[in-house]
VEXDREN-2710 file (C-alpha; in Angstrom, 1 decimal):
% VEXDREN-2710
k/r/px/py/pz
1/UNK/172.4/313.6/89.7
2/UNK/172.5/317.3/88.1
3/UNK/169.3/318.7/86.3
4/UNK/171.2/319.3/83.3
5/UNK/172.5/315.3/82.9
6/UNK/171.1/314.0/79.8
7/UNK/168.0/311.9/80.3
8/UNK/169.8/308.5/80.2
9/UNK/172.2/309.9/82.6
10/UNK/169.5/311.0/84.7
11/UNK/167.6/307.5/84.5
12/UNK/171.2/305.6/84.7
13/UNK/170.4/304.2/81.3
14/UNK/172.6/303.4/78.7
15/UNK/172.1/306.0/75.4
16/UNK/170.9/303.4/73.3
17/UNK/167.6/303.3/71.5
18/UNK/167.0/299.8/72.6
19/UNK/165.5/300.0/75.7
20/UNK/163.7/298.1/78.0
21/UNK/160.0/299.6/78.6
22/UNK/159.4/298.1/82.1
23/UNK/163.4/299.0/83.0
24/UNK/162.2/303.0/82.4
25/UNK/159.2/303.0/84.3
26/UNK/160.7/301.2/87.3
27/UNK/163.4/304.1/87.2
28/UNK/161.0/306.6/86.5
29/UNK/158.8/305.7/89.7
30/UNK/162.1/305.7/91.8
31/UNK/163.3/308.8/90.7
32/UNK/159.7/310.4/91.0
33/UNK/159.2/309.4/94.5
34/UNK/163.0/310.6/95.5
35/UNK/162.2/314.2/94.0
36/UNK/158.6/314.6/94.7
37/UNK/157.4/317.8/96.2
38/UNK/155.7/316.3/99.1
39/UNK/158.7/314.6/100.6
40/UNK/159.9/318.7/100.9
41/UNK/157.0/320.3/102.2
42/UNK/158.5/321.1/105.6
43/UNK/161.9/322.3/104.3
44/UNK/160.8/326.2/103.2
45/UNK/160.2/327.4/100.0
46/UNK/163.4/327.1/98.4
47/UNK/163.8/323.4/98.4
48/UNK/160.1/323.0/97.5
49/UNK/161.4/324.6/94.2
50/UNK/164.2/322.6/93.4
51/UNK/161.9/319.6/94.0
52/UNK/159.1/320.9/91.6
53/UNK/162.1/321.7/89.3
54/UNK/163.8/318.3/89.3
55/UNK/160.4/316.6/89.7
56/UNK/159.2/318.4/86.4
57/UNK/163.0/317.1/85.1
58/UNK/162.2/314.0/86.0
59/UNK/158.7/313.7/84.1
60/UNK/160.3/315.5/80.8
61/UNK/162.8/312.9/80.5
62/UNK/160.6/309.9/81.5
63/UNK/158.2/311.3/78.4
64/UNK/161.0/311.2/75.7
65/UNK/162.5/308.2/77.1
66/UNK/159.3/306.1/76.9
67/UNK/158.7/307.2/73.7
68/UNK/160.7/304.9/71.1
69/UNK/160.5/307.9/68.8
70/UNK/161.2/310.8/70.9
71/UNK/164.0/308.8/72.1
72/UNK/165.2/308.5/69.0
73/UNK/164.9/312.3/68.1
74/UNK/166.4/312.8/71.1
75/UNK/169.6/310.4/70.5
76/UNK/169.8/312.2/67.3
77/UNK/170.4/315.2/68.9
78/UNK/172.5/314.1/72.0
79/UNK/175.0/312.8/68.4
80/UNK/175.3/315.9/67.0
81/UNK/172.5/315.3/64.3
82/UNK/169.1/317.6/65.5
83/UNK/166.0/317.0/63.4
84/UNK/165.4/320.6/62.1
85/UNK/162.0/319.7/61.6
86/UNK/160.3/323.1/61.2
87/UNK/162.7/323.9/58.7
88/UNK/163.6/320.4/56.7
89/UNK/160.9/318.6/55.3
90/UNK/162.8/317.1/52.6
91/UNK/162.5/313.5/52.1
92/UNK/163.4/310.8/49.8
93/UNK/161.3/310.8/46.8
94/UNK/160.5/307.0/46.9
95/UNK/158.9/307.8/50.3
96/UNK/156.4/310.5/49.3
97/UNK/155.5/308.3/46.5
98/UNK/154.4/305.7/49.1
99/UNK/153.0/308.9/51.4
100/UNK/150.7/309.7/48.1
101/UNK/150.0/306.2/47.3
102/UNK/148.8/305.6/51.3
103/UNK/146.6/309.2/50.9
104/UNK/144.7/307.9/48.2
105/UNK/144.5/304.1/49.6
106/UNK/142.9/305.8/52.8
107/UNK/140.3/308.1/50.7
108/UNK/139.4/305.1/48.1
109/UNK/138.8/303.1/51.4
110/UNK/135.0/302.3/51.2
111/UNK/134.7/300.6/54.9
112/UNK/136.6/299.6/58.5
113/UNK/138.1/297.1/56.9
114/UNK/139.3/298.2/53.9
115/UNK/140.7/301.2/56.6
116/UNK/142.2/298.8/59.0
117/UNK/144.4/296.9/56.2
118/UNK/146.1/299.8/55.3
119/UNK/146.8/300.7/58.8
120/UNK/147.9/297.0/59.2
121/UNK/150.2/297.8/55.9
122/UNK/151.6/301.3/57.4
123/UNK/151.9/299.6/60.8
124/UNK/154.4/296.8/59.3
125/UNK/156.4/299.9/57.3
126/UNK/156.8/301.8/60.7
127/UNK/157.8/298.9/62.7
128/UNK/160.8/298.3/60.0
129/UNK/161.5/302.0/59.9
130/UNK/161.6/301.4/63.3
131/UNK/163.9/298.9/63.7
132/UNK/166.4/300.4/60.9
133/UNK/166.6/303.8/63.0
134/UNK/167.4/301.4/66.0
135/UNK/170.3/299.9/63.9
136/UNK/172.1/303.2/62.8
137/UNK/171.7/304.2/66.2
138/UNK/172.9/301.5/68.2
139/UNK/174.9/299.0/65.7
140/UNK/176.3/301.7/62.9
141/UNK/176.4/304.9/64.8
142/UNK/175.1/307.2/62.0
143/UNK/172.8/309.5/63.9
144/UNK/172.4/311.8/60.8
145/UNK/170.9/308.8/58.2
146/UNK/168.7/308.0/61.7
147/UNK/167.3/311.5/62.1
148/UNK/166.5/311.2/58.5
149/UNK/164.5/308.0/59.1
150/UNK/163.1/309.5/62.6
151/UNK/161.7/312.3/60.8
152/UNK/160.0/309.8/58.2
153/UNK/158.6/307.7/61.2
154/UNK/157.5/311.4/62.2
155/UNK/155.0/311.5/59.0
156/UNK/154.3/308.1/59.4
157/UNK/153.2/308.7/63.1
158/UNK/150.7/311.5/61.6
159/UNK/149.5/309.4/58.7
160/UNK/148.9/306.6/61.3
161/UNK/146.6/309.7/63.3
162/UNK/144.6/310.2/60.5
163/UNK/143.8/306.5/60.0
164/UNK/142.8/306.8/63.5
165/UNK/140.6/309.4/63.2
166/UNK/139.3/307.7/60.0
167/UNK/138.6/304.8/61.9
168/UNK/136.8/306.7/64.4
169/UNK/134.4/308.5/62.0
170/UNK/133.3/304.7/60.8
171/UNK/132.8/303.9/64.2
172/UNK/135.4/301.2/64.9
END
């Protein structure tokens, strides 16, 4: 184990976007306990360092690991295909159609439940965005066409916020 292994290295996963949820917190809790500070706290100063260094290691990669899409971003990046995000926000033209279309749906909507169908709606689209990014990832290998469909799922993520906070405001 080397702090600068990749994160599935670290968790002894394979780099695949399909994971197994439970399978990354079981590793996670192992791998917390072996580093954690207190198991170092009468070995001096120096080795309580490297345990707050691996242990914050640890914690970073268990976050993006977790996360199906900050795995994904991540995988994107371990292939050679980084997101760019704060300097590409180009995207396909039939998606910002449907980005426009979902904009209005959600300021038209009059209640919860007109609200809470379109999140059902953009829910459904992010699960089979979802699934498609897992596909070029694990089945076809194409880690730039998935970083293009991880940075969709990105404004899909935010879209899904604001319903959220739509919802809220209404009370649900």
């Amino acid at each position: 184990m080397r702090l600068d292994d990749d994160d599935f290295s670290l968790f002894g996963l394979p780099q695949r976007q399909a994971q197994d949820r439970a399978e990354i917190e079981a590793r996670w809790k192992a791998l917390a306990a072996k580093v954690h500070p207190d198991k170092f706290a009468t070995e001096g100063a120096a080795a309580q360092r490297q345990s707050m260094q691996w242990a914050l290691r640890v914690n970073e990669a268990h976050q993006r690991l977790r996360d199906p899409l900050k795995r994904a971003a991540y995988l994107c990046e371990l292939r050679g295909a980084p997101l760019h995000v704060e300097d590409n926000t180009r995207m396909p033209t039939q998606f910002l159609m449907e980005q426009m279309a979902w904009r209005e749906a959600l300021d038209d909507a009059a209640d919860a439940t007109a609200v809470q169908a379109l999140d059902d709606e953009v829910a459904a689209r992010e699960q089979a965005l979802m699934a498609e990014t897992a596909r070029l990832l694990d089945q076809a290998d194409d880690a730039r066409a998935a970083a293009e469909q991880v940075r969709a799922l990105m404004f899909v993520a935010r879209f899904r916020a604001d319903i959220d906070k739509r919802l809220d405001a209404l009370g649900q």
